[in-house]
BAMAR-585444 format. One line per field, with one value per residue (C-alpha): residue number from 0; residue in three letters; y, x, z. Coordinates in Angstrom, 2 decimals, always signed. Each point is the difference from the previous one (the first is absolute). Layout:
nr = [NUM; ...]
rest = [ALA; ...]
py = [Y; ...]
px = [X; ...]
pz = [Z; ...]
END
This chain:
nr = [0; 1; 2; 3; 4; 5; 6; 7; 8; 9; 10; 11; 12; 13; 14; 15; 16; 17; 18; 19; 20; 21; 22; 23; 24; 25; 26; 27; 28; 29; 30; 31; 32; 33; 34; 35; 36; 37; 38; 39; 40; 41; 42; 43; 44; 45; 46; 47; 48; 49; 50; 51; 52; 53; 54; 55; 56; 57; 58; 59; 60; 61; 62; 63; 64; 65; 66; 67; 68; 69; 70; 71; 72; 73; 74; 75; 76; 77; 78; 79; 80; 81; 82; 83; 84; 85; 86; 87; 88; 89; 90; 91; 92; 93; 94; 95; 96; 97; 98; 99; 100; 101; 102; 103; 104; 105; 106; 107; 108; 109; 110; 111; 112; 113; 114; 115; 116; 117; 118; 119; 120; 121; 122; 123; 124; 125; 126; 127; 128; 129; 130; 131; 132; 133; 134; 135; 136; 137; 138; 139; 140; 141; 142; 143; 144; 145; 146; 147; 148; 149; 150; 151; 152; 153; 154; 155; 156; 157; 158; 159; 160; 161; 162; 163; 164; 165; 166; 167; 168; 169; 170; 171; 172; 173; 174; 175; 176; 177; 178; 179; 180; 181; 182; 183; 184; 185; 186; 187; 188; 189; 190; 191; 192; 193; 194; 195; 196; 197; 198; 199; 200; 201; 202; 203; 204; 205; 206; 207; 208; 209; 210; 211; 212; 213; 214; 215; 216; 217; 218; 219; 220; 221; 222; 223; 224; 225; 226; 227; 228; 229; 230; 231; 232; 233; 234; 235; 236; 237; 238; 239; 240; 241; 242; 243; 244; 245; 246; 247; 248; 249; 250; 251; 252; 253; 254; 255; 256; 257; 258; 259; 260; 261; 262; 263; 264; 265; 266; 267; 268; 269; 270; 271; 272; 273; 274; 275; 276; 277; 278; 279; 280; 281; 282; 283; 284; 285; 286; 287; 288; 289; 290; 291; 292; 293; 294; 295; 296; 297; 298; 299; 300; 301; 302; 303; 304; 305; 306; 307; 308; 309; 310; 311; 312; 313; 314; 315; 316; 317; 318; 319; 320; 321; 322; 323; 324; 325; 326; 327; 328; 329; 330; 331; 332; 333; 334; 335; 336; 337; 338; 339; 340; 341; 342; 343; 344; 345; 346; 347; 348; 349; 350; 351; 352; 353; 354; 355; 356; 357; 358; 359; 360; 361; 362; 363; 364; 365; 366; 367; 368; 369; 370; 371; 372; 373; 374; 375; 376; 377; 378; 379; 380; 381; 382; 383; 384; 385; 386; 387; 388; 389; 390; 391; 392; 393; 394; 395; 396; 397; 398; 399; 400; 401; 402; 403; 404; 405; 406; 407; 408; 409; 410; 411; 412; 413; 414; 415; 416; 417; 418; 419; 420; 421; 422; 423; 424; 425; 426; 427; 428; 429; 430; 431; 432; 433; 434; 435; 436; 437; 438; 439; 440; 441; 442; 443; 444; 445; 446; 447; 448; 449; 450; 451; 452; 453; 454; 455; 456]
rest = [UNK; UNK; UNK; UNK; UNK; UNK; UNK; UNK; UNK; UNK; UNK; UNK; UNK; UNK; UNK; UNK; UNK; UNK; UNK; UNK; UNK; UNK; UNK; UNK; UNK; UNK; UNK; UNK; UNK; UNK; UNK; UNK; UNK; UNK; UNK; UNK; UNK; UNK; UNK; UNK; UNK; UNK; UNK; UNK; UNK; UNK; UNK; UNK; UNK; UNK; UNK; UNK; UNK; UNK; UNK; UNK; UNK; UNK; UNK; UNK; UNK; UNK; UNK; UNK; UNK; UNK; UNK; UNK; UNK; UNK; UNK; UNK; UNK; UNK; UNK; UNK; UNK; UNK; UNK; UNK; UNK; UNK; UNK; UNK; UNK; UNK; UNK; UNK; UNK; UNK; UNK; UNK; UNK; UNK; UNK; UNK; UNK; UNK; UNK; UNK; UNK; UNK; UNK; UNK; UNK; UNK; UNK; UNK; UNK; UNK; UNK; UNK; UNK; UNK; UNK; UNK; UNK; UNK; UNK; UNK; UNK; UNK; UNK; UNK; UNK; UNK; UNK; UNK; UNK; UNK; UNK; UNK; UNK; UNK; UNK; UNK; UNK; UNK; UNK; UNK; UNK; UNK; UNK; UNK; UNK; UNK; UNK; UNK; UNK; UNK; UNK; UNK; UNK; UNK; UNK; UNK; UNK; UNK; UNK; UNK; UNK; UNK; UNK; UNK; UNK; UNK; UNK; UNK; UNK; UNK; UNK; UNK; UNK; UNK; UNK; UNK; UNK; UNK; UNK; UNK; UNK; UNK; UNK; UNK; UNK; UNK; UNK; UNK; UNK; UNK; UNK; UNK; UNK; UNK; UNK; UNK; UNK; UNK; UNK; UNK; UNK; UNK; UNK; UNK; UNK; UNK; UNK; UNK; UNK; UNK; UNK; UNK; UNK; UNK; UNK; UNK; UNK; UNK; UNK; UNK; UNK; UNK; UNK; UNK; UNK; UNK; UNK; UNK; UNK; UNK; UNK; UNK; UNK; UNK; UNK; UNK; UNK; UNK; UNK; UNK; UNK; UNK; UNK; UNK; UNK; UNK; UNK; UNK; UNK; UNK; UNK; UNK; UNK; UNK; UNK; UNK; UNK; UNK; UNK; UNK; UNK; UNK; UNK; UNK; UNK; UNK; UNK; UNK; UNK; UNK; UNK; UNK; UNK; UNK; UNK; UNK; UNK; UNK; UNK; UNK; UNK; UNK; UNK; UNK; UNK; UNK; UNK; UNK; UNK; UNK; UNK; UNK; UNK; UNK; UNK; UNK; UNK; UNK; UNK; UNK; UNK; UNK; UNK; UNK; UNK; UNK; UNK; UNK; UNK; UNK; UNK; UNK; UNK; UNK; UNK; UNK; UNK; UNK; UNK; UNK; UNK; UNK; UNK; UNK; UNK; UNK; UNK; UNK; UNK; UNK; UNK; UNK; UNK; UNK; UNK; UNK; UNK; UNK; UNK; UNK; UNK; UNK; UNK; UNK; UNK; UNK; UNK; UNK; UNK; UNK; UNK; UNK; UNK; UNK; UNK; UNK; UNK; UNK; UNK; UNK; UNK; UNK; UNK; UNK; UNK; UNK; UNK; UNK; UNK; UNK; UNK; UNK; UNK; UNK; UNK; UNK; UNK; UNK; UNK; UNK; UNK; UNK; UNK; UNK; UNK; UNK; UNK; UNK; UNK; UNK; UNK; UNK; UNK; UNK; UNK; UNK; UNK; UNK; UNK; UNK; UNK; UNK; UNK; UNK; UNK; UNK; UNK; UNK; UNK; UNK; UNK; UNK; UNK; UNK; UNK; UNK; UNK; UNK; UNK; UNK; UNK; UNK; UNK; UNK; UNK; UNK; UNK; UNK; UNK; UNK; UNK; UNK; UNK; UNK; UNK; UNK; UNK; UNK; UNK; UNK; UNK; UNK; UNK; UNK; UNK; UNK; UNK; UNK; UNK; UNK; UNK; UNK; UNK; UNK; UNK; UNK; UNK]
py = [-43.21; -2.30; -3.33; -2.69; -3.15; -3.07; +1.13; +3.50; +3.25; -0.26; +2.91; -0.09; +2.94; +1.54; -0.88; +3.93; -1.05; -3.20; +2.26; +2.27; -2.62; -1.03; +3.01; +1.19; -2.86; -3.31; +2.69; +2.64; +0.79; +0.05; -3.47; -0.11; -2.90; -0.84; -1.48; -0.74; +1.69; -2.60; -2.64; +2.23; -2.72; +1.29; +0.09; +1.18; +1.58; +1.60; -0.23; +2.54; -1.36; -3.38; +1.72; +2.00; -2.32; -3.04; -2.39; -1.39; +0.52; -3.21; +0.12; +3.27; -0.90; -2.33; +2.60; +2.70; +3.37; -1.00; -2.20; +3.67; +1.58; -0.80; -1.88; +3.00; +2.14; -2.38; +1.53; +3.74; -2.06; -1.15; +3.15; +1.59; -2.85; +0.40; +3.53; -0.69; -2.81; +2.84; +3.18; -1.64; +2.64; +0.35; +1.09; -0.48; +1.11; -0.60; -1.24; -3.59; -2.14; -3.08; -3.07; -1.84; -3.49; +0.37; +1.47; +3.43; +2.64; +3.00; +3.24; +0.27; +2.57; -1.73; +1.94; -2.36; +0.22; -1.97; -2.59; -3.20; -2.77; -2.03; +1.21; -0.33; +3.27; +0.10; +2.51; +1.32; +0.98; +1.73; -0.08; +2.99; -1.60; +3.38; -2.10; +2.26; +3.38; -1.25; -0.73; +3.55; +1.39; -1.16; +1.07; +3.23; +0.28; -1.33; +2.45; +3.13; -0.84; -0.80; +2.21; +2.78; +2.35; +1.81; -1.18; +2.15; -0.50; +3.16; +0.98; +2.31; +3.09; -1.12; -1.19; -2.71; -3.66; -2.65; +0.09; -1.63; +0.21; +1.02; +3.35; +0.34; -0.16; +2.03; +3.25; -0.30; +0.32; -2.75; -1.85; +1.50; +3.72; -1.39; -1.36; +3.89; +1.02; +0.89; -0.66; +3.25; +0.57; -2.13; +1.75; +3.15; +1.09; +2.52; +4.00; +0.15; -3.73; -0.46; -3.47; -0.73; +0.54; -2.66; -2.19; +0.71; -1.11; -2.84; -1.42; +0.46; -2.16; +2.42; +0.36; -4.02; +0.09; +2.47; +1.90; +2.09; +2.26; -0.98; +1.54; -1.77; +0.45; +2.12; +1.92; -1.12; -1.29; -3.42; -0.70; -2.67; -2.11; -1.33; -2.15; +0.17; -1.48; +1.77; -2.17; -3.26; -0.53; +3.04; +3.06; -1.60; +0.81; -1.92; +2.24; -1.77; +2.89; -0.66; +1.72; +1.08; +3.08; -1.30; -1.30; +3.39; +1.81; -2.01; +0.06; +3.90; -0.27; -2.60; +2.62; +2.48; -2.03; -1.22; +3.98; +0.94; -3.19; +1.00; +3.68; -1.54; -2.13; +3.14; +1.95; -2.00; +0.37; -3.74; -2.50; -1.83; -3.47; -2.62; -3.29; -2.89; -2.38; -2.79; +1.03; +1.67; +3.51; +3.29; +3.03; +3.07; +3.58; +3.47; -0.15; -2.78; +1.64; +3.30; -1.79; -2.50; +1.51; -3.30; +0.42; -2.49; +0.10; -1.42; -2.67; -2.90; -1.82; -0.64; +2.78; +0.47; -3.14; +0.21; +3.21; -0.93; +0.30; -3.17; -0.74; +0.76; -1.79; -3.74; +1.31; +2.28; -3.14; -1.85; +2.03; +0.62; -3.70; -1.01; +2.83; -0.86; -3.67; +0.91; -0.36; +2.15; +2.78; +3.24; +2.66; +0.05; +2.47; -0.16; +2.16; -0.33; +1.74; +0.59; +0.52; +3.56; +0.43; +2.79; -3.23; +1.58; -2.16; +0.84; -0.75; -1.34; -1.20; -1.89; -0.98; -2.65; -0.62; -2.96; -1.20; -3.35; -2.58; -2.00; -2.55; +2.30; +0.15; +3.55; +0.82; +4.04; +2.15; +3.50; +1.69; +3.41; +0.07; +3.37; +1.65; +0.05; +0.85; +3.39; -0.53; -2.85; +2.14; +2.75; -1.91; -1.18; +3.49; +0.66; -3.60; +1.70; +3.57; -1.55; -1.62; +2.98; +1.95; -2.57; +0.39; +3.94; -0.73; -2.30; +2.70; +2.75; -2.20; -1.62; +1.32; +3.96; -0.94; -0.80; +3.17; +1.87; -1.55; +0.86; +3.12; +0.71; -1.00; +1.68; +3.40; -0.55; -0.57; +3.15; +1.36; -1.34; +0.51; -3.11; -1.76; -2.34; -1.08; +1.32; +3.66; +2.08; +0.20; -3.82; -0.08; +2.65; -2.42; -3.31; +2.58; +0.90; -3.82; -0.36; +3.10; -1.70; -3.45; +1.23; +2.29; -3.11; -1.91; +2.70; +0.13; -3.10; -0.12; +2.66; -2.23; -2.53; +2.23; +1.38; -3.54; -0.82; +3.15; +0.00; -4.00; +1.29; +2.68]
px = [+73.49; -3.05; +0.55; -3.34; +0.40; -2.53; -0.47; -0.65; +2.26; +3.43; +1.67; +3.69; +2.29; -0.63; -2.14; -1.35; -0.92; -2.04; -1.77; -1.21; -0.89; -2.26; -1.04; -0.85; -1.42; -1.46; -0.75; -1.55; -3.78; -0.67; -1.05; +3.27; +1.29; +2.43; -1.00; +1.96; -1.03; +0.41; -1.98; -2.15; +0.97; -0.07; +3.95; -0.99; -2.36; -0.02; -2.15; -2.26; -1.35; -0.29; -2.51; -1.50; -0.64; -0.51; +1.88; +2.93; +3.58; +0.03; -2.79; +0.98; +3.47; -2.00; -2.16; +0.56; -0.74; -2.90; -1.72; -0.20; -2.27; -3.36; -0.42; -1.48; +3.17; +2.57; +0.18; +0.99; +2.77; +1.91; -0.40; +1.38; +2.63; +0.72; +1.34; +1.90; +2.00; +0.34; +0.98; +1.60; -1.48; +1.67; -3.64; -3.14; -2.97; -4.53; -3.04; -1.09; -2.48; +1.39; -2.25; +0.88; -0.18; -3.10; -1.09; -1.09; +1.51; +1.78; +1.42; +3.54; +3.07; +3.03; +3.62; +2.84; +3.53; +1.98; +2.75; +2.18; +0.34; +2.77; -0.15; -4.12; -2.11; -2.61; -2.02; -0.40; -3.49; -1.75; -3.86; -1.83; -3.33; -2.40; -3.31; -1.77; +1.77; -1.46; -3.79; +0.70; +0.76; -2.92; -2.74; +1.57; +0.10; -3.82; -0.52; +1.96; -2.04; -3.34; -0.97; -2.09; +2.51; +2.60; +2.88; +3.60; +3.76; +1.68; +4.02; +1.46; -0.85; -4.02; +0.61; -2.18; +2.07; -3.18; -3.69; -2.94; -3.08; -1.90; +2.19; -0.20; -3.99; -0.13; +1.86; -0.81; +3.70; +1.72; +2.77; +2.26; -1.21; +0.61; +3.46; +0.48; -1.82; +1.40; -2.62; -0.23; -1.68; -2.91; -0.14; -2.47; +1.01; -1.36; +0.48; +2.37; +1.57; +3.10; +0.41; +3.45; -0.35; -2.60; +2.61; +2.92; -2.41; -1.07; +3.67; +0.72; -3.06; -1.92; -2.92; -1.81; -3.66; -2.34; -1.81; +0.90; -1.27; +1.27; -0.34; -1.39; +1.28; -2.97; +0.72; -3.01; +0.73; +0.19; -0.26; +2.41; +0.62; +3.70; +2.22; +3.71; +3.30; +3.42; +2.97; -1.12; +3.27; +2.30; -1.02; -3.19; -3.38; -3.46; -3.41; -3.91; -2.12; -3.87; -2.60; -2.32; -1.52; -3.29; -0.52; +1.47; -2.75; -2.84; +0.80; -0.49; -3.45; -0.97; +1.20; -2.08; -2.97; -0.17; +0.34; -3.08; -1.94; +0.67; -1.27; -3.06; -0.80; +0.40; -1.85; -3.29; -3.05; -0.31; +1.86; +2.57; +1.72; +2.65; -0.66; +2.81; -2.06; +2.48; +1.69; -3.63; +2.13; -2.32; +1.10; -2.01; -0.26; -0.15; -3.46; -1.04; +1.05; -1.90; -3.25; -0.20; +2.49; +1.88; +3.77; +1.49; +3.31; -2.22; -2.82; +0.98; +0.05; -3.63; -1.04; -2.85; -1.28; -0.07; -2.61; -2.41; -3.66; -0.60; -3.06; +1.75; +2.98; -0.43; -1.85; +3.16; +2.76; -2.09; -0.24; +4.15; +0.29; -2.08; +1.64; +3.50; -1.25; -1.47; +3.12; -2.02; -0.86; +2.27; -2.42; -2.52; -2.05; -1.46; -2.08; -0.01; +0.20; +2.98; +0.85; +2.25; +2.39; -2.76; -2.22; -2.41; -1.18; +0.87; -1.49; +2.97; +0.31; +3.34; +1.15; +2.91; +2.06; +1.75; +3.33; +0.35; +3.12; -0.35; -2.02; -2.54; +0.62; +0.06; +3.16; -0.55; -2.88; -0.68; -3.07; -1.26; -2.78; -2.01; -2.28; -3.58; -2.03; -0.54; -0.47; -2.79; -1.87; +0.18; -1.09; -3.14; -0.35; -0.61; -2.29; -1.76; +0.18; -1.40; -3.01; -1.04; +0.67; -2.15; -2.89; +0.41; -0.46; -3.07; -1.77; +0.79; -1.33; -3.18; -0.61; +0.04; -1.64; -3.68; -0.57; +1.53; -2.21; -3.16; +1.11; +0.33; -3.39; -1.78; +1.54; -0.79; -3.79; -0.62; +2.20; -2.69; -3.09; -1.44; -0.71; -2.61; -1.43; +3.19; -0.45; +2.94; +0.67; +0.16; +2.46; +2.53; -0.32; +1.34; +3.11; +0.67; -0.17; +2.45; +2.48; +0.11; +0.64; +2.72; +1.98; +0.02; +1.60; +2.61; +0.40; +1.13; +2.01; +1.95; +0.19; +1.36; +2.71; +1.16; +0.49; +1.81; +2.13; +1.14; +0.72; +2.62; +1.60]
pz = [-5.06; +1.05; -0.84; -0.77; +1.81; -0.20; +3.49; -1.06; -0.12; +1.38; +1.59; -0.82; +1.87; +3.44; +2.68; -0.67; -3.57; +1.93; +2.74; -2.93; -1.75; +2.18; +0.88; -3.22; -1.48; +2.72; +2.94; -2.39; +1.32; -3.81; -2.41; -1.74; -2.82; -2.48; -3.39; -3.05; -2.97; -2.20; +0.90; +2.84; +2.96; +3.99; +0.46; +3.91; +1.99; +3.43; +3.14; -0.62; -3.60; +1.68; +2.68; -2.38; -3.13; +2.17; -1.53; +2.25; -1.15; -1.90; -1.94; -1.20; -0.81; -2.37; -1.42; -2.88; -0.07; -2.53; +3.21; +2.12; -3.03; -1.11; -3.18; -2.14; +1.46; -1.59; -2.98; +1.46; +2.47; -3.14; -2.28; +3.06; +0.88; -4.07; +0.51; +2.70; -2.12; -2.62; +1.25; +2.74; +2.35; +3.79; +1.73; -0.76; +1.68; -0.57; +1.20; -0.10; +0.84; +2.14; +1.32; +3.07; +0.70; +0.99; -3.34; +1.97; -2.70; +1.50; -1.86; +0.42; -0.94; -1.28; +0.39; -1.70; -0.84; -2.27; +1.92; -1.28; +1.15; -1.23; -3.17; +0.28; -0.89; +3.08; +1.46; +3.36; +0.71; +2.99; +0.04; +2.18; +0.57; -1.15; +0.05; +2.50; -1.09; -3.59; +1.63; +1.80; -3.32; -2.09; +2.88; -0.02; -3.85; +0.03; +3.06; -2.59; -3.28; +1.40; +2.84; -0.24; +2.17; -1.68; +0.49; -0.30; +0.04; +0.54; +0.38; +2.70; -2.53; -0.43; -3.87; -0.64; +0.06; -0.62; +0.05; -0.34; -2.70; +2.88; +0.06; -3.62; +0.52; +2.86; -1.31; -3.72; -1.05; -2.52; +0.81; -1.50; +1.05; +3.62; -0.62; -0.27; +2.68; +3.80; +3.32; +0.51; -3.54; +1.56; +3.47; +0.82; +2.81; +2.91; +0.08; +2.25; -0.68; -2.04; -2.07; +0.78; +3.60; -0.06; -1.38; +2.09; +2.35; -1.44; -0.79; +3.72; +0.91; +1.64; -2.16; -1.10; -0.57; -0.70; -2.26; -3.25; -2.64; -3.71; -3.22; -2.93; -3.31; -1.27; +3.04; +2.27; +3.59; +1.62; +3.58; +1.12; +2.62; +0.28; +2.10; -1.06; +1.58; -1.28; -0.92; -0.94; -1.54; +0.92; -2.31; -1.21; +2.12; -0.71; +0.51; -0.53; -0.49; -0.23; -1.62; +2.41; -1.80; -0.31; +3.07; +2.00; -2.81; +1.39; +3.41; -0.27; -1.68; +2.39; +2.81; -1.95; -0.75; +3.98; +0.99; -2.05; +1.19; +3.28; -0.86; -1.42; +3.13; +2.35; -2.62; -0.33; +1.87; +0.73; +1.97; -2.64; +0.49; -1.48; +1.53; -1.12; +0.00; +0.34; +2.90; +0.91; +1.13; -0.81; -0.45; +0.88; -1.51; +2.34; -0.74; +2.17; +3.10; -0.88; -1.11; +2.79; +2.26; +0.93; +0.53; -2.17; +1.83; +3.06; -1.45; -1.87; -3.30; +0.16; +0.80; -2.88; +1.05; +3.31; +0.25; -2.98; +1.75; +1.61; -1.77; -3.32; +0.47; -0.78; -3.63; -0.64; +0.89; -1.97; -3.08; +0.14; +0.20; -3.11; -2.10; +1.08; -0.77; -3.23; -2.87; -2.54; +2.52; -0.21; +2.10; +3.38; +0.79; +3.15; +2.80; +3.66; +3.45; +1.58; +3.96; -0.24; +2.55; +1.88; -0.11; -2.16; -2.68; -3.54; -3.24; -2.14; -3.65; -0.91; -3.56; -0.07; -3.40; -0.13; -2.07; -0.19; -1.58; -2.86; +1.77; +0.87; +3.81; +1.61; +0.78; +0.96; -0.04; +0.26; +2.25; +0.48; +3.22; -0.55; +3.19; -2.19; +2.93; -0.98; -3.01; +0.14; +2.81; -2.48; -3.21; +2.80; +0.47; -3.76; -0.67; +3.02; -1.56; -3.26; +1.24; +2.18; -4.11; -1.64; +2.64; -0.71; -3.60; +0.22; +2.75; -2.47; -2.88; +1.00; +3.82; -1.00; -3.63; +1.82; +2.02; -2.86; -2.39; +1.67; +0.92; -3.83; -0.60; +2.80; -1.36; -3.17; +1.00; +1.86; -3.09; -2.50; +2.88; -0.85; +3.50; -0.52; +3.25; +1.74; +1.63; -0.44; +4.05; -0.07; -3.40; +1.80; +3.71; -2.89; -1.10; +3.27; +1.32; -3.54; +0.93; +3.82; -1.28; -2.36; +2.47; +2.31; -3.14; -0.18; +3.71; -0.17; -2.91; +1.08; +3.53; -2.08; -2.03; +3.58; +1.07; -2.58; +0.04; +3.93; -0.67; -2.43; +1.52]
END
């Protein structure tokens, strides 16, 4: 029996019952103290609560168990105390709060057993500090209710042990429809794959991280991305699975929508770009190299720049500049020459449409440079075709219209045989001068037409 002395416990009997005395109790790793029950005093206290708690051995012999709690905890340490005096109860165990000399408030697990001491009803206690494990406990609990990933708890079988709201949200199931439900009710697999192979595998450690297709409750499919470690605790494996179905969806239209942009840039008859403005990179189309015949894999970044005619150039830079400068400007349309690869001079026109941020500075912009030479030598060729038409028209409507006219009236003089002073020799030499005139008229008008035809073909 363990005896209390003023100068603490006395071991009566063997010097075995001393070593594991000391053993158990003043060497223990573990805060460890004796209190009466009664009146709560510090009967004794080992090394390991005097390094831990801070107080020195003789200010804690001085202390009662009341002095290791905070004030609002009181009340709990003598309901619990209470019960002890009661039902006289050999072990005890719970979690506490304790304060330190210090005042620095620490979580702690008490174990105690009921002892005597003369005669004196006292407790042994051992306190487990479990501040961190507790911190550990709530970030993982705040990590488990609050993140977006679902979160599961699964045996050795694949029945579903805990989960988070995330899970609930992500499959469309209610809790208690997945307390019923086994993994492998979630799981589409492969042709070919077989769920509980993927399992096996998984228990042995051998499959971590990856991707997965799951089934929804109204049947439709989820992409996820997972990262799970088996045994946790032995028989209970943890798996994070995030949605990524979305995202995987969009990548493939973005994959689609960047395949038929590229079509469209090889397709069109006109040199297409995507300049980044910001980190001023430019990305050609197909088209630029058949147009202008420069090898992009060869010339440079600038290479736009860098061949505008030189007497065109400083108006062009210019023009870019003020648009790029201009916040409330969204499209240039500009016309220059341009130096093609062959060195023969081109006649270009290049429209520029810019995005710009919030702030209105240009961020990206998208060109198209188009070869118009042909086209502005043949829309001369028409002005040019036009005016020769309209000088047609006015020969045909006032130069024919005089010989014509007095042709017309000569004829209808010798028709009516009044002559006056004219002889009838002299009328017929004014409608031959007439006919003469007028077939020179035509002559030439039908110069003119030919003209006008050979220009065109």
């Amino acid at each position: 029996m363990i005896n209390y002395t003023q100068g603490g416990i006395e071991r009566n009997g063997s010097i075995s019952s001393e070593v594991m005395y000391r053993d158990l109790f003043l060497l223990n790793p573990q805060p460890m103290w004796v209190y009466d029950v009664e009146t709560f005093e510090i009967l004794n206290v080992n090394e390991a609560a005097v390094r831990h708690y801070g107080y020195s051995r003789e200010e804690f012999l001085h202390l009662t168990i009341k002095d290791l709690r905070p004030a609002a905890d009181i009340p709990i340490l003598v309901s619990a105390v209470k019960k002890v005096r009661k039902y006289d109860k050999l072990y005890s165990t719970g979690v506490y709060r304790h304060q330190k000399k210090n005042g620095t408030i620490i979580d702690v697990n008490i174990q105690s057993n009921i002892i005597y001491i003369d005669g004196r009803k006292a407790e042994l206690v051992l306190a487990t500090d479990i501040t961190e494990k507790c911190k550990a406990d709530e970030k993982f609990k705040a990590i488990f209710e609050h993140t977006r990933d679902a979160i599961i708890i699964c045996d050795d079988d694949g029945n579903c042990l805990d989960y988070n709201v995330a899970l609930v949200d992500m499959f469309g199931y209610s809790r208690t429809e997945l307390d019923q439900i086994n993994l492998f009710t979630l799981l589409k697999v492969r042709d070919g794959e077989n769920s509980h192979d993927l399992w096996k595998r998984f228990l042995k450690g051998e499959i971590r991280s990856g991707k997965m297709h799951l089934i929804h409750k109204d049947g439709s499919l989820i992409i996820g991305s997972f990262n799970a470690k088996p045994n946790i605790l032995p028989g209970m494996h943890l798996c994070v699975v995030t949605d990524i179905t979305e995202k995987v969806l969009k990548s493939k239209a973005l994959i689609v929508s960047n395949e038929r942009y590229k079509l469209i840039l090889n397709a069109a008859n006109e040199a297409i770009y995507d300049w980044d403005i910001e980190r001023d990179k430019v990305e050609w189309g197909t088209g630029f190299k058949d147009i202008f015949g420069y090898d992009l894999a060869v010339y440079n970044n600038h290479i736009w720049s860098d061949n505008i005619y030189h007497e065109d150039k400083e108006r062009v830079v210019r023009e870019i500049t003020e648009a790029l400068d201009d916040e409330s400007r969204e499209m240039l349309v500009t016309e220059c020459r341009y130096v093609k690869c062959d060195e023969r001079v081109a006649l270009v026109e290049h429209r520029i449409i810019f995005l710009r941020n919030v702030n209105g500075k240009a961020i990206r912009a998208v060109g198209s440079v188009r070869d118009i030479t042909d086209y502005k030598q043949n829309l001369h060729r028409i002005q040019l075709q036009n005016e020769q038409l309209k000088e047609i028209a006015w020969i045909q409507s006032h130069v024919v219209r005089a010989p014509l006219t007095r042709m017309m009236g000569l004829v209808e003089l010798l028709r009516m045989g009044e002559y006056g002073d004219l002889g009838k020799e002299e009328i017929l030499n004014l409608v031959q001068q007439s006919a003469t005139e007028l077939d020179n008229v035509i002559k030439e008008i039908v110069n003119k037409a030919d003209k006008v035809q050979s220009e065109d073909d």
